[in-house]
TISE-549112 format. One record per residue (C-alpha): residue in three letters; x, y, z. Coordinates in nm, 3 decimals, decimal comma. Layout:
- ALA/X/Y/Z $
...
END
This chain:
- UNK/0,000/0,000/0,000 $
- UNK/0,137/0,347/-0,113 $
- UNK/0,211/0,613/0,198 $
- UNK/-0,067/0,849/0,105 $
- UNK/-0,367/0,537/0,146 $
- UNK/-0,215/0,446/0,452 $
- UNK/-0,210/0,801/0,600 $
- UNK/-0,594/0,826/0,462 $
- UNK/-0,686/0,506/0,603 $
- UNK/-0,523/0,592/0,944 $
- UNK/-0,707/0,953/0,925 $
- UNK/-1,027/0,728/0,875 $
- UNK/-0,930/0,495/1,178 $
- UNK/-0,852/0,774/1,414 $
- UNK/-1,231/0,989/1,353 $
- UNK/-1,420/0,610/1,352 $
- UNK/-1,256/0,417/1,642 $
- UNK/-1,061/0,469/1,981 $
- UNK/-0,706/0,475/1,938 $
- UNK/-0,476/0,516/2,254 $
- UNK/-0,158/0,367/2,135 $
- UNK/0,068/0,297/1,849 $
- UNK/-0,037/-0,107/1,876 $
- UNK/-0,386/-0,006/1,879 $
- UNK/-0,334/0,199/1,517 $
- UNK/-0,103/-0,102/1,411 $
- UNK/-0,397/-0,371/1,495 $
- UNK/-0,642/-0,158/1,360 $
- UNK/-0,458/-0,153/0,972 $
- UNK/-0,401/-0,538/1,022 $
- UNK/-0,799/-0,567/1,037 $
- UNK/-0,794/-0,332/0,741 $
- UNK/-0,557/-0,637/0,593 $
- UNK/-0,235/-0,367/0,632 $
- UNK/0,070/-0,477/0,711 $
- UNK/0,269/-0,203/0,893 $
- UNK/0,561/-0,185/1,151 $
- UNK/0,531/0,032/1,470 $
- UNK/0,798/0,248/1,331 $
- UNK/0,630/0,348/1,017 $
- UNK/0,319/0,425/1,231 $
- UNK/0,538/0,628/1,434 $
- UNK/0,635/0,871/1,120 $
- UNK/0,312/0,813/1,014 $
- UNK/0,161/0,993/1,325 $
- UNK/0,421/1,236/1,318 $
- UNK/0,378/1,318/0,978 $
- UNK/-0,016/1,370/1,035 $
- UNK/0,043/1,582/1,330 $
- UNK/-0,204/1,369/1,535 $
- UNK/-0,255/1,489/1,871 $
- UNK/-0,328/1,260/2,143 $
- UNK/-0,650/1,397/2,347 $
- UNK/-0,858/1,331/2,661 $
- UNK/-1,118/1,094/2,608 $
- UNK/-1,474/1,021/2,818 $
- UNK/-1,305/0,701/2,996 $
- UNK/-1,052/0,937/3,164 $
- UNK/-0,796/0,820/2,924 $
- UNK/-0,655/0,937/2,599 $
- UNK/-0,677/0,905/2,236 $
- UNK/-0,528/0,984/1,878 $
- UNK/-0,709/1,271/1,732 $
- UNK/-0,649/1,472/1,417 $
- UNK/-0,499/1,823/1,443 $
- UNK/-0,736/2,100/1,507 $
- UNK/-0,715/2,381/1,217 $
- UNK/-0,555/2,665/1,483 $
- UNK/-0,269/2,370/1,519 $
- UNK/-0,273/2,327/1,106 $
- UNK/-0,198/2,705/1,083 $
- UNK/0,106/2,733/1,227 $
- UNK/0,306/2,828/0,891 $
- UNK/0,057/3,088/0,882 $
- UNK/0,134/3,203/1,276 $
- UNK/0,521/3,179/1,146 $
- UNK/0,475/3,409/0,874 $
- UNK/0,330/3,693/1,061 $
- UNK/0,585/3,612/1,342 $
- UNK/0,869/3,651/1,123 $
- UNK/0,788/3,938/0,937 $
- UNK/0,708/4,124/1,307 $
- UNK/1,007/4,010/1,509 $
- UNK/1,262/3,874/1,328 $
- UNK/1,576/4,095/1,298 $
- UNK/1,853/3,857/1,114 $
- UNK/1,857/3,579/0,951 $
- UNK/2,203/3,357/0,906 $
- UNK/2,304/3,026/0,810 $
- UNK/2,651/2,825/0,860 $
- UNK/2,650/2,467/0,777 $
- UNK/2,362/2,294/0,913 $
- UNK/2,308/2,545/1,152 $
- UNK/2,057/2,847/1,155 $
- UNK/2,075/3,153/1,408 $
- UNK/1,777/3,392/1,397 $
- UNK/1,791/3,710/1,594 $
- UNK/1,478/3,869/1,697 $
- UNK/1,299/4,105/1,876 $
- UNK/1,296/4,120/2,266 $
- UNK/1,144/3,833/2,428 $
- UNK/1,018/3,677/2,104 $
- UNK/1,308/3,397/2,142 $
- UNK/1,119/3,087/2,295 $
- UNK/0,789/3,195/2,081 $
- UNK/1,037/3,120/1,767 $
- UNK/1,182/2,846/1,879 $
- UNK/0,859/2,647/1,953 $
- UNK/0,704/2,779/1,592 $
- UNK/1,012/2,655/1,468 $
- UNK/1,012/2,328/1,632 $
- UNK/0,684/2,263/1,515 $
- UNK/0,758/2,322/1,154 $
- UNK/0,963/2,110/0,847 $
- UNK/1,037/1,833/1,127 $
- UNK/1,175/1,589/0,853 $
- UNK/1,510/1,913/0,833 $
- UNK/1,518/2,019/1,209 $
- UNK/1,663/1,810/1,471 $
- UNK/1,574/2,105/1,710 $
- UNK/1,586/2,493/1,805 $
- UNK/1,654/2,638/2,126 $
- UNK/1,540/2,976/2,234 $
- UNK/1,650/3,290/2,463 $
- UNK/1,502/3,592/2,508 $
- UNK/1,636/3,706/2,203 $
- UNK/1,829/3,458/1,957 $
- UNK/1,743/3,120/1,830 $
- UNK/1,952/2,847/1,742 $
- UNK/1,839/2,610/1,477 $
- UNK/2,010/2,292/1,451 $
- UNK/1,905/2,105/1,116 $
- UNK/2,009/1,773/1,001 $
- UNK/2,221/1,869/0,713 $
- UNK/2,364/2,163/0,583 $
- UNK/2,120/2,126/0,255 $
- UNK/1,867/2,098/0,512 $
- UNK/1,938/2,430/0,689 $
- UNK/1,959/2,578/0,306 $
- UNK/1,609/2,426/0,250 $
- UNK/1,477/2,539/0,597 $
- UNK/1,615/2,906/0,501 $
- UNK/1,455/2,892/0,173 $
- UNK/1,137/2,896/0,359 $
- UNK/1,141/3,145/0,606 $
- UNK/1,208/3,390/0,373 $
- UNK/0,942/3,284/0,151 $
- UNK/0,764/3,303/0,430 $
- UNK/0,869/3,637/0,545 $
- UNK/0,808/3,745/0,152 $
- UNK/0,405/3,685/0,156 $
END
């Protein structure tokens, strides 16, 4: 089965059935007649940015992302273009100065975002530290802010 059925099927899963853990999801696509490892499911529901949510049993579930949590390029943009002051890039590394006590803001937007190219960011009151993968990640992770920043 290609990625993208999988990923629909497991959106289906998640809004029809109770899922609380990885083995749950993995059970549930072998009823479907999928045959899937717990570490694909584990990109898989990183990939989908499935949130895991209180449930009526006092317990918690897999849930899809709400929109406000689907908009966070959006929240990035305007974040950027209001607070960030300079922009550089050496190797796989990306430091982002901004405004006063907009440093842990960024860093969480940033941790949030193109997960597959950042390993992580770390913020201060006023600098961030991005720490990609690769250098042609950081380039790639660059690219997009300023498109970002651009809109």
């Amino acid at each position: 089965m290609r990625k993208a059925d999988r990923q629909d099927l497991i959106r289906r899963i998640i809004i029809n059935e109770k899922i609380s853990r990885q083995d749950d999801l993995v059970a549930a696509l072998r009823r479907q007649n999928v045959s899937s490892t717990q570490a694909t499911i584990s990109r898989d529901i990183k990939e989908l940015h499935l949130v895991k949510v209180p449930d009526n049993d006092g317990g918690y579930r897999y849930a899809l992302p709400s929109q406000r949590q689907l908009d966070t390029q959006g929240r990035l943009a305007v974040e950027l273009s209001n607070n960030l002051v300079k922009l550089k890039r050496h190797a796989e590394f990306l430091s982002m100065t901004m405004r006063p006590g907009n440093g842990p803001m960024m860093a969480d937007l940033m941790r949030s975002i193109a997960e597959s190219q950042i390993f992580t960011a770390v913020g201060d009151d006023s600098t961030v530290l991005v720490v990609c993968y690769s250098d042609s990640a950081a380039e790639k992770v660059e690219e997009q802010l300023h498109l970002l920043m651009n809109q």
